[in-house]
Z-matrix of the N, CA and C atoms (Angstrom, degrees):
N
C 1 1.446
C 2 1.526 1 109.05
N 3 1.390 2 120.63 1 143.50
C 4 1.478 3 127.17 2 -158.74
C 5 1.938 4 88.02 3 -89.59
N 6 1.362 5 114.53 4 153.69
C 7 1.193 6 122.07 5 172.65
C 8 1.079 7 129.16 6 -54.29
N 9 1.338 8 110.60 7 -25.11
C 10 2.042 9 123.76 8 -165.90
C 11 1.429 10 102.13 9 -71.63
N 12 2.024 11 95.45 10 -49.64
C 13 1.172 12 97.87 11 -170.74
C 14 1.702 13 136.21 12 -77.19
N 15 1.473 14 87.76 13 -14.54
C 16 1.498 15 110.05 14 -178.05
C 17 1.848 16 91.22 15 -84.08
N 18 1.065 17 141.03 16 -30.60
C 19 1.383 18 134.77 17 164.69
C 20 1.238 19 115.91 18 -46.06
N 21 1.719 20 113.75 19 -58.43
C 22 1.363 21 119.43 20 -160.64
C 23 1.587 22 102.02 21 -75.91
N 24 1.236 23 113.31 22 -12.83
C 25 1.472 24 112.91 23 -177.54
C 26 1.866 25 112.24 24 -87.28
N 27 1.074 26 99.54 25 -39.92
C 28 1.741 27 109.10 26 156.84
C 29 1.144 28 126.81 27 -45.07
N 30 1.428 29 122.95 28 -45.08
C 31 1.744 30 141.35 29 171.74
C 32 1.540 31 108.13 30 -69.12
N 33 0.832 32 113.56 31 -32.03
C 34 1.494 33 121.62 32 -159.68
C 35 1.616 34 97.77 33 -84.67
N 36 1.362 35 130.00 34 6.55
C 37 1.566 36 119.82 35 -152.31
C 38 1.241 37 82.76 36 -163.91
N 39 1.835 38 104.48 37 152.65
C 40 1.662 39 114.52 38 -152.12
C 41 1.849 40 108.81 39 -110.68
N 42 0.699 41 106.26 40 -176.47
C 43 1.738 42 124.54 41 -165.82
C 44 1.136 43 88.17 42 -41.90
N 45 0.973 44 129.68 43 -64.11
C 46 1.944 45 142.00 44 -134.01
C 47 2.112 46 81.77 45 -84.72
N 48 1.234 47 104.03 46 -76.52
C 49 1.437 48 105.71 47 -173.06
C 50 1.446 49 103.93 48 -33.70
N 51 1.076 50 129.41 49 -65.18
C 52 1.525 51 126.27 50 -151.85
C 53 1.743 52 99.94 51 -68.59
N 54 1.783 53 104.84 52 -31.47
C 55 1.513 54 98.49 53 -171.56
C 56 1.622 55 104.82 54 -76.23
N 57 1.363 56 124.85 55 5.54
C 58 1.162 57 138.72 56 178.56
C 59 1.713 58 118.56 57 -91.41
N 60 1.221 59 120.44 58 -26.51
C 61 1.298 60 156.45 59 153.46
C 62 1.364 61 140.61 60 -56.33
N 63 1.407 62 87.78 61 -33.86
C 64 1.532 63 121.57 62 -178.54
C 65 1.403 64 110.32 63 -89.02
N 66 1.634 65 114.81 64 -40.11
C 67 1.144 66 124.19 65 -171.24
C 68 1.313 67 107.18 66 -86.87
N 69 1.621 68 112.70 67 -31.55
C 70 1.354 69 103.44 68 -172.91
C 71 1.721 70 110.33 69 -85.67
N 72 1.338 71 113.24 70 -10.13
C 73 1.889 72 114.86 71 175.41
C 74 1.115 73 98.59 72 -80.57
N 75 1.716 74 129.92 73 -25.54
C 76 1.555 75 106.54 74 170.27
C 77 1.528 76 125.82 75 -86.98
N 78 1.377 77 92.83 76 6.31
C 79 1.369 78 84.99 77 166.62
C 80 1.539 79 124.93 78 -89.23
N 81 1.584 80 94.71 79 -25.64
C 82 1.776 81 122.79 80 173.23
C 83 1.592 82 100.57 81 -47.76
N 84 1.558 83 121.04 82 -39.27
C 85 1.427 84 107.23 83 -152.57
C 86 1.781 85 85.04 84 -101.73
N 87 0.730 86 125.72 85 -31.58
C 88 1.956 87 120.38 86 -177.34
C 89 1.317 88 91.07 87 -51.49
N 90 1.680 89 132.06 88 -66.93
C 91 1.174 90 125.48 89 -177.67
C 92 1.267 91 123.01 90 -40.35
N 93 1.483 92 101.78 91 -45.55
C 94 1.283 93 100.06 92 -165.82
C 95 1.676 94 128.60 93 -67.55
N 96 1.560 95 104.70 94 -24.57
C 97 1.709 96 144.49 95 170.48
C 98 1.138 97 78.60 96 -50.31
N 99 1.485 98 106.83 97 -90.62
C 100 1.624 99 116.13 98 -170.16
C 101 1.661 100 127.74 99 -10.14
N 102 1.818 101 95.97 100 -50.43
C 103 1.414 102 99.96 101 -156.11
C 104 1.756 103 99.19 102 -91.40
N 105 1.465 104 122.34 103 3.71
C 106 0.926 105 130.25 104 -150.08
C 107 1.902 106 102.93 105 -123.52
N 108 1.664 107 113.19 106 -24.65
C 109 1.395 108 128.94 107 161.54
C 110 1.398 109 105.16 108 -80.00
N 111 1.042 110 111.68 109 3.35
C 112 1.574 111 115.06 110 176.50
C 113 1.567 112 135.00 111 -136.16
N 114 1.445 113 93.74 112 31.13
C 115 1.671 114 119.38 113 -170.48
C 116 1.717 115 116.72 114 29.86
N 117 1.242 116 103.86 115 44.27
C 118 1.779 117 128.52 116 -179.72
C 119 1.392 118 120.78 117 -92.90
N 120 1.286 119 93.68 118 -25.49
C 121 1.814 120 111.82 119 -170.52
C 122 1.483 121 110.11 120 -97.54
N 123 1.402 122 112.09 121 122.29
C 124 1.369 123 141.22 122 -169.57
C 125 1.606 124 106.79 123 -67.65
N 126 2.071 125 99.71 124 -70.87
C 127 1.082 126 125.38 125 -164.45
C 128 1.585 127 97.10 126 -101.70
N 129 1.535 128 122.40 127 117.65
C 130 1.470 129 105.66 128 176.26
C 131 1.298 130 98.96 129 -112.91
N 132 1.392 131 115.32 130 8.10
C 133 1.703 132 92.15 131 171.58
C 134 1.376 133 116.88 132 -101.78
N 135 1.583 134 111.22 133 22.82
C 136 1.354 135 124.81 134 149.37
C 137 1.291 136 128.16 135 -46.38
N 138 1.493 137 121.19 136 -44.16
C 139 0.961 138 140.00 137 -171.91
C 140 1.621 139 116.89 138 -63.18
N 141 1.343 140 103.40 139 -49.73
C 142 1.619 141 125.59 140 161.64
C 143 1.350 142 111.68 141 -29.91
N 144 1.405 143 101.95 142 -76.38
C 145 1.767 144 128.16 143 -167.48
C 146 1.927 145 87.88 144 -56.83
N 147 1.024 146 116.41 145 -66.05
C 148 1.847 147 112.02 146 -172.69
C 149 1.518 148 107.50 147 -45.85
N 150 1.239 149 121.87 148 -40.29
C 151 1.483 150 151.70 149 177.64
C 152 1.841 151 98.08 150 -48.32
N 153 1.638 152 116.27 151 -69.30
C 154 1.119 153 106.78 152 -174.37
C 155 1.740 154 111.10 153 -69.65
N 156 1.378 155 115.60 154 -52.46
C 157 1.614 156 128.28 155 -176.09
C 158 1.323 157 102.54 156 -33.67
N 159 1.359 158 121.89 157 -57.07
C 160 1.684 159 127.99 158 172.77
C 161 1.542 160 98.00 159 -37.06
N 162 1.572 161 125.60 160 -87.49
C 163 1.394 162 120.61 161 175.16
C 164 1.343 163 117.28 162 -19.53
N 165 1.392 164 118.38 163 -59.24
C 166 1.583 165 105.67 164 -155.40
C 167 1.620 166 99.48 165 -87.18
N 168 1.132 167 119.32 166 7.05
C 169 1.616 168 116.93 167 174.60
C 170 1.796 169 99.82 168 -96.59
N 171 1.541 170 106.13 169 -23.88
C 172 1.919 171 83.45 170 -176.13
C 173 1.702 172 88.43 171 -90.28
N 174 1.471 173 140.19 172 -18.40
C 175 1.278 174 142.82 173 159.38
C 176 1.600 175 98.00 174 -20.18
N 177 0.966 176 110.72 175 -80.32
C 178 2.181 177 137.59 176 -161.47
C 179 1.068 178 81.61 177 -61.76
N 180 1.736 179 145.04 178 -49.26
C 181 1.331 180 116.56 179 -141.54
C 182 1.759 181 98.75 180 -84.61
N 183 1.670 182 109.61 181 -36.91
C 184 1.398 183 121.05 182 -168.37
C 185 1.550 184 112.70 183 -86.75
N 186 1.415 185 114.51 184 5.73
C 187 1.788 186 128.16 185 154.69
C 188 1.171 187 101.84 186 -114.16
N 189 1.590 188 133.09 187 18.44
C 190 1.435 189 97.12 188 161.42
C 191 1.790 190 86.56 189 -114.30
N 192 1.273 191 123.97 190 -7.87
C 193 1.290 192 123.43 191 177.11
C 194 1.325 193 115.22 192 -56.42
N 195 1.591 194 110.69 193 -53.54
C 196 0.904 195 115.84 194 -173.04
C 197 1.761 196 128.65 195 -80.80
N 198 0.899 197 119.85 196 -20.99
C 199 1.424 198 139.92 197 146.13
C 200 1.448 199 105.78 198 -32.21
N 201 1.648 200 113.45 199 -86.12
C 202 1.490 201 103.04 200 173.63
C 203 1.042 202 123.26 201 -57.55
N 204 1.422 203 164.74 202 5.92
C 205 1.743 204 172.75 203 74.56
C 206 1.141 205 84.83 204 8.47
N 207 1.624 206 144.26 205 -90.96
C 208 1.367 207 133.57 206 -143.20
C 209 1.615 208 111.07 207 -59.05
């Protein structure tokens, strides 16, 4: 999925969802550690890409926070 669109799809969806999202990509990257401390992991620049998505989901969560505050 291209970044723009994976953005606009982040915005589009509320506190609770994204904090739902958030929790479940960190679980993506423990696994992924996991599968990767254990010469299991194919693709390791998976890890990266889960690595940024995490960021740009607490991004959305801490601009949509702040939005409602102002």
């Amino acid at each position: 999925m291209k970044t723009k669109e994976y953005l606009g799809e982040l915005k589009n969806k509320s506190v609770e969802e994204l904090n739902e999202d958030l929790v479940a990509a960190k679980k993506e990257l423990f696994n992924l550690r996991f599968q990767n401390a254990t010469n299991q992991l194919d693709n390791t620049s998976r890890i990266k890409e889960v690595r940024k998505n995490i960021a740009r989901i607490q991004t959305v969560i801490t601009e949509l926070s702040n939005t409602a505050n102002a």
